[in-house]
BAPAGU-775940 format. One record per residue (C-alpha): residue number from 1; x, y negated, z. Coordinates in steps of 0.5 Angstrom, whole numbers, plus 500, padded with zeros to 3 digits. Layout:
<marlums>
<NUM <X Y Z>>,
...
</marlums>
This chain:
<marlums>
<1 <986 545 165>>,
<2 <981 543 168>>,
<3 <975 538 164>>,
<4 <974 532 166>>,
<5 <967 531 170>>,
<6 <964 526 174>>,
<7 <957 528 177>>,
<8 <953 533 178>>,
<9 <946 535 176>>,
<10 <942 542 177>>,
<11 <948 545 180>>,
<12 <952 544 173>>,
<13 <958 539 173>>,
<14 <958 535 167>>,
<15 <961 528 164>>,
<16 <956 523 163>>,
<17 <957 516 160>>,
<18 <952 510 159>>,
<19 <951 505 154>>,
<20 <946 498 155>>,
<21 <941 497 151>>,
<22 <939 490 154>>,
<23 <933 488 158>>,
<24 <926 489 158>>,
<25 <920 485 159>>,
<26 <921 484 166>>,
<27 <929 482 165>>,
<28 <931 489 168>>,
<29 <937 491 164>>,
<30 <936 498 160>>,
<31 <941 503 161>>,
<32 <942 509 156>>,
<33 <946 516 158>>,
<34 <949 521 155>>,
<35 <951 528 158>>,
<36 <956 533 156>>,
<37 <960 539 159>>,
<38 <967 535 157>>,
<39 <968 527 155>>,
<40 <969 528 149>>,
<41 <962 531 147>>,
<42 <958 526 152>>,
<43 <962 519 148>>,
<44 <960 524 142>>,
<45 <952 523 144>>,
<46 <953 516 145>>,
<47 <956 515 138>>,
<48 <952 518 134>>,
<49 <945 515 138>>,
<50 <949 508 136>>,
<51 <950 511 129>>,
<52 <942 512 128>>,
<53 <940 505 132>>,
<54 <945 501 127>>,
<55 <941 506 121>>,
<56 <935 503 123>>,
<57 <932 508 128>>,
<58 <927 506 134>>,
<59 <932 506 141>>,
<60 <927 511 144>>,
<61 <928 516 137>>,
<62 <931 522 141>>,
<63 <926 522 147>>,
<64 <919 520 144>>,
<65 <914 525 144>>,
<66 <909 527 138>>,
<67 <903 527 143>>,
<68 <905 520 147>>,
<69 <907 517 140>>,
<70 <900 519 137>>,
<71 <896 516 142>>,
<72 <900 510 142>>,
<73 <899 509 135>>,
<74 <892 509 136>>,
<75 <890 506 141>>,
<76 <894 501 140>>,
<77 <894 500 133>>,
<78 <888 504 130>>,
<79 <883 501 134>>,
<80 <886 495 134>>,
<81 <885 496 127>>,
<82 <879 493 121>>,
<83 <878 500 119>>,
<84 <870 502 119>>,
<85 <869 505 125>>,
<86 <866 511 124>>,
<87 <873 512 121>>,
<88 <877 510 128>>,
<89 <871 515 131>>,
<90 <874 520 127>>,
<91 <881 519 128>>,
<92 <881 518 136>>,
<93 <877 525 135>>,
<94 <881 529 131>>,
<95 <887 527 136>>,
<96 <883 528 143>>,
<97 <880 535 139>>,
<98 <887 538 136>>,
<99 <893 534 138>>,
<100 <892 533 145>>,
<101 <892 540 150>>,
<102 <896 544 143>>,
<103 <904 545 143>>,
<104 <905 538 139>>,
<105 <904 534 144>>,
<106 <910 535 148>>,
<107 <914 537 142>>,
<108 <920 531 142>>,
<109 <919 527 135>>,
<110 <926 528 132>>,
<111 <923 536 133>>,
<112 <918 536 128>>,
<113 <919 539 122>>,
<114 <915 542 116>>,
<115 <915 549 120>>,
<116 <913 546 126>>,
<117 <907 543 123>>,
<118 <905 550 118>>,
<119 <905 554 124>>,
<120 <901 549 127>>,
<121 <896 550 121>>,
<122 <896 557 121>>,
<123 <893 558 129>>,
<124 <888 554 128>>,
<125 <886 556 122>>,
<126 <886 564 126>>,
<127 <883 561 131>>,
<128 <877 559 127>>,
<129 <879 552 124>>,
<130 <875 551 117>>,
<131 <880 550 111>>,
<132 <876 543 111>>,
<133 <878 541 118>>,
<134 <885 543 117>>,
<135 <885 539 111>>,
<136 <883 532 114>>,
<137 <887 534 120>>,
<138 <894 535 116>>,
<139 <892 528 112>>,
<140 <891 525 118>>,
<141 <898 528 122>>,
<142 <902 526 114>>,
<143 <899 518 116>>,
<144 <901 518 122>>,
<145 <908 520 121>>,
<146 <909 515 116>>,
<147 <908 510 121>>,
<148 <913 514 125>>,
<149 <917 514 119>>,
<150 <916 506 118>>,
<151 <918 505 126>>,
<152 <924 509 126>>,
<153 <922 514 130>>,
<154 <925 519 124>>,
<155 <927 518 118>>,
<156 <923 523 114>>,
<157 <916 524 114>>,
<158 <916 531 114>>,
<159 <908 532 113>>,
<160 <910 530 106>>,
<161 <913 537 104>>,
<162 <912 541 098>>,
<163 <913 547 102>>,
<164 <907 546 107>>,
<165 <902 551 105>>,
<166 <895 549 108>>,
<167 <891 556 110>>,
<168 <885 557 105>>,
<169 <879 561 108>>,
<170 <877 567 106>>,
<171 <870 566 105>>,
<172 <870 561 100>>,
<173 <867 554 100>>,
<174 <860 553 104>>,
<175 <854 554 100>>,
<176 <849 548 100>>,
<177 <843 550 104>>,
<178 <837 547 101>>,
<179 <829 548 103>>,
<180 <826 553 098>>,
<181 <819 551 095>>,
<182 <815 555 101>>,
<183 <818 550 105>>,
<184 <817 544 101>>,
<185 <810 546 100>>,
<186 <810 547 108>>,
<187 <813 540 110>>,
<188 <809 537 106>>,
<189 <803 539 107>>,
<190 <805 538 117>>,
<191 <807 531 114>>,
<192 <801 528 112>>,
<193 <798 523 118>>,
<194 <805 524 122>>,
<195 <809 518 124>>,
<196 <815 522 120>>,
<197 <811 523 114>>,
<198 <814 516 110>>,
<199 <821 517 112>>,
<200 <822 525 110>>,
<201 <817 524 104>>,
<202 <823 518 102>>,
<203 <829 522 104>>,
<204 <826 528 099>>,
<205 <825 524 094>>,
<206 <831 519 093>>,
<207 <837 523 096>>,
<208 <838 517 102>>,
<209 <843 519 107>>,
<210 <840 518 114>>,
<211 <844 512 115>>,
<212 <842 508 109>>,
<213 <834 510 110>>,
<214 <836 506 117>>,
<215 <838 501 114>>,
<216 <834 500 108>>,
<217 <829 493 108>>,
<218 <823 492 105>>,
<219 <826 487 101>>,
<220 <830 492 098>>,
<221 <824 495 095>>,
<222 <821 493 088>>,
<223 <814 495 087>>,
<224 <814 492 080>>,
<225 <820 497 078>>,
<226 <820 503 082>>,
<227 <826 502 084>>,
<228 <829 502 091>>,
<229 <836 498 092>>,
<230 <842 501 097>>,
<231 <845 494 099>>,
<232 <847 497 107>>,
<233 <847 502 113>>,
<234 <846 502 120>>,
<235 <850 507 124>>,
<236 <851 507 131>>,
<237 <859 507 133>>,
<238 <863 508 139>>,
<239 <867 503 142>>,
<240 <873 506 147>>,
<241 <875 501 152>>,
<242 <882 500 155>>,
<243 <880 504 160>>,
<244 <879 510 157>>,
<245 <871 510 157>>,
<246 <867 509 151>>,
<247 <860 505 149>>,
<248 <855 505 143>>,
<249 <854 500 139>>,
<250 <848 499 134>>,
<251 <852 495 127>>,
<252 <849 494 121>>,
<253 <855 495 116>>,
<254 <856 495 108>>,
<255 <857 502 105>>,
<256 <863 505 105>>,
<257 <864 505 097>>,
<258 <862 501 091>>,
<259 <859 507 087>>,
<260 <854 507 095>>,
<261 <851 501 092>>,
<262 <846 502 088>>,
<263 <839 502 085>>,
<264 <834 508 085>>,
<265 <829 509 081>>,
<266 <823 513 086>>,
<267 <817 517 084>>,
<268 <810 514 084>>,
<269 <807 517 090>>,
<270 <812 516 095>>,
<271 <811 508 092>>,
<272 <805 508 094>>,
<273 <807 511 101>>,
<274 <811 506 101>>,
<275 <806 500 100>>,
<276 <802 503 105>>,
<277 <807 504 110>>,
<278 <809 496 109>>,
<279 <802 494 110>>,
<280 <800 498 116>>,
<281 <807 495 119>>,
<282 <805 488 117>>,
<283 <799 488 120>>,
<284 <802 491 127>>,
<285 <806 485 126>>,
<286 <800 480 126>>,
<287 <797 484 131>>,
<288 <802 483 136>>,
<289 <803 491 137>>,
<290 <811 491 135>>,
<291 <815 486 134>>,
<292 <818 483 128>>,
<293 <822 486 123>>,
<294 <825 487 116>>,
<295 <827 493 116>>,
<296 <823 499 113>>,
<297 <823 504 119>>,
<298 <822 502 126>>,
<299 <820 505 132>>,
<300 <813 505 135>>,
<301 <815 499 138>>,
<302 <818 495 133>>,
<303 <825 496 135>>,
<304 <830 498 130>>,
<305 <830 506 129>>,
<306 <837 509 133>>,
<307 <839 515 128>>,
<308 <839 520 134>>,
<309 <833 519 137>>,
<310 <831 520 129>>,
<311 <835 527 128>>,
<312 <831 529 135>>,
<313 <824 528 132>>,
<314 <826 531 125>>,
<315 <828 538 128>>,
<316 <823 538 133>>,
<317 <818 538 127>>,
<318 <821 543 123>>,
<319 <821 547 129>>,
<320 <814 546 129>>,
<321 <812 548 123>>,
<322 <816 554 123>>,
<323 <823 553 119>>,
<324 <829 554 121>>,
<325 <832 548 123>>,
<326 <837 545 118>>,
<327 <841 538 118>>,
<328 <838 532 116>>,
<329 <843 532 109>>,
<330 <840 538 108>>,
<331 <834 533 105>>,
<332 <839 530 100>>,
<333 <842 537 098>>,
<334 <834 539 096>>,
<335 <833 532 091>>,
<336 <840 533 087>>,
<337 <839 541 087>>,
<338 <832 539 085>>,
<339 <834 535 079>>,
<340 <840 539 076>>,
<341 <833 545 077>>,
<342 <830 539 072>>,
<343 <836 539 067>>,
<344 <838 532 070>>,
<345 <846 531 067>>,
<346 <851 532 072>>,
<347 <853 524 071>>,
<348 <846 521 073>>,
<349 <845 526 079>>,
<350 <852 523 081>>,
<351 <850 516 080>>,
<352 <843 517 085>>,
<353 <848 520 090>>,
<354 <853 516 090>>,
<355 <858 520 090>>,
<356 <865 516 088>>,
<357 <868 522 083>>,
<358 <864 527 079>>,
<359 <868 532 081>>,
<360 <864 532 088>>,
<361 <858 532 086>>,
<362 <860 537 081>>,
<363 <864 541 086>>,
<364 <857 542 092>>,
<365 <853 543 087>>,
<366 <857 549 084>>,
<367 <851 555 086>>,
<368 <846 550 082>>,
<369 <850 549 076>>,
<370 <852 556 075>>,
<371 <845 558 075>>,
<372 <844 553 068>>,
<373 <850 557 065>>,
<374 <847 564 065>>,
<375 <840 560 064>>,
<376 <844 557 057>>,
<377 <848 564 055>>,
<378 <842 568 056>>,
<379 <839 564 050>>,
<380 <844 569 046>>,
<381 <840 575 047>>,
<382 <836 574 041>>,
<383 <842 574 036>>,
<384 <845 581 040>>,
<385 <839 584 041>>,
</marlums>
């Protein structure tokens, strides 16, 4: 008996049925169709798709990309968002680096499994991509398909599964690079008179990161006390237009967590740098030479400081003087390591940082801690002897 079919596409003959959904936003009536070889199959596709919109799933489920769903999730939402931005920099980042040119993106939503996402996992990281990275990406894909889960385009987050195993590098966690005391030495003695002297002396010698050094105001600082207070950064964030581009903004922000503000107690000589620093700028600014500022660090006109302009003139000068170029954080890495060298407890250390748990400082400081250990066992030898 011949099965019954009513048109024709790509050369096949199938039997196809419609359901309407309503009308759009331009009042045009949305039409979904189901194909089978037979009637029966098509009226089958048909019920099950009305079985899953009754259940809670979004009309669109059965069609919707992993990669057009991500970007509008984010462009839409996310950046719409009051998230920091350099939050909303990072996530619009992760998708535009991992999610947009790889095998996801054309990969139909209802689709993605557990599986699917552990072999994505896995090529990255054969192709080179950090533990690290792969880690923050998976929290981020895990984030993304609850919001998918939430609007009904699935009906399980399937970044959730326990038999999701990320890769883990062979080599072990990167270890902390810090100056050696040569460099130390040399650094400080190429400082000396130089437009940069105030601002390195100062990351050196309280572990700020480069977004609270921009930040900080002379009415931040406590002579009286030694002390300096951490109370906001400067970052410059990147904002995405509708079309696509984007510009740069320079915003004043409160730091990203409570353990962030903070109280610092700083040595006597960059104290008296400070001063010094303070009165110079002062009277540039009676004289007319730079414009009135409150903030500490200021460019040669009195405009606030841009951190990338700063990062540039930091390796300059390091490639003057002759020391391999290294990061900017890499100042702050030499203060807490400095202080563990001292025997200062792993809480205070953690305090000055401003990390939220212990457990980071701890877990980045683990070369210098190890050291202490064998320092402290090596006390036994008197009794073994």
């Amino acid at each position: 008996m011949a099965r019954k079919t009513n048109v024709t596409k790509n050369g096949h003959d199938y039997y196809r049925t419609s359901l309407s959904l309503g009308r759009n936003s331009e009042g045009k009536a949305v039409v979904k169709e189901f194909y089978g070889k037979t009637k029966k199959e098509a009226d089958e596709k048909k019920q099950r798709y009305r079985q899953s919109i009754s259940s809670g799933y979004h009309s669109d489920y059965d069609k919707i990309t992993f990669g057009d769903l991500m970007y509008q999730w984010i462009y839409s939402i996310i950046l719409k968002s009051n998230r920091a931005r350099s939050t909303i920099d990072r996530y619009e980042g992760i998708f535009r680096n991992y999610i947009k040119d790889s095998s996801l993106y054309g990969m139909k939503m209802k689709n993605i499994t557990s599986g699917v996402l552990q072999s994505f996992y896995i090529s990255l990281h054969d192709s080179g991509s950090t533990q690290s990275s792969i880690k923050y990406l998976h929290t981020f894909i895990k984030m993304f398909m609850q919001y998918a889960v939430d609007e009904g385009f699935v009906g399980m987050n399937s970044a959730k599964s326990k038999h999701i195993s990320l890769p883990v590098d062979k080599k072990g966690p990167k270890e902390v690079v810090i100056f050696t005391d040569n460099e130390l030495s040399k650094i400080t003695d190429n400082l000396k008179g130089h437009y940069l002297e105030v601002i390195l002396k100062l990351a050196l010698g309280s572990g700020l990161r480069i977004s609270e050094l921009i930040g900080l105001k002379f009415s931040d600082l406590d002579y009286s006390k030694n002390m300096l207070s951490v109370r906001r950064i400067v970052r410059v964030n990147k904002y995405i237009n509708p079309d696509g581009s984007y510009h740069y903004v320079r915003e004043e922000q409160s730091p990203k967590t409570v353990s962030s503000i903070r109280d610092i107690p700083l040595p006597p000589t960059v104290i008296e740098i400070l001063k010094r620093h303070q009165v110079d700028q002062e009277e540039r600014i009676v004289a007319g030479m730079i414009n009135d500022s409150s903030y500490v660090f200021v460019t040669a006109s009195g405009e606030p400081l841009n951190p990338r302009n700063l990062l540039r003139s930091y390796k300059r000068f390091l490639k003057q003087i002759g020391i391999e170029e290294r990061t900017f954080h890499t100042c702050r890495h030499t203060y807490a390591s400095k202080l563990f060298e001292n025997n200062v407890p792993l809480k205070v250390v953690q305090t000055l940082l401003g990390h939220t748990d212990i457990s980071i400082t701890a877990n980045i400081y683990t070369h210098v801690s190890n050291e202490k250990l064998l320092d402290s066992v090596c006390v036994l030898d008197q009794y073994l002897e």
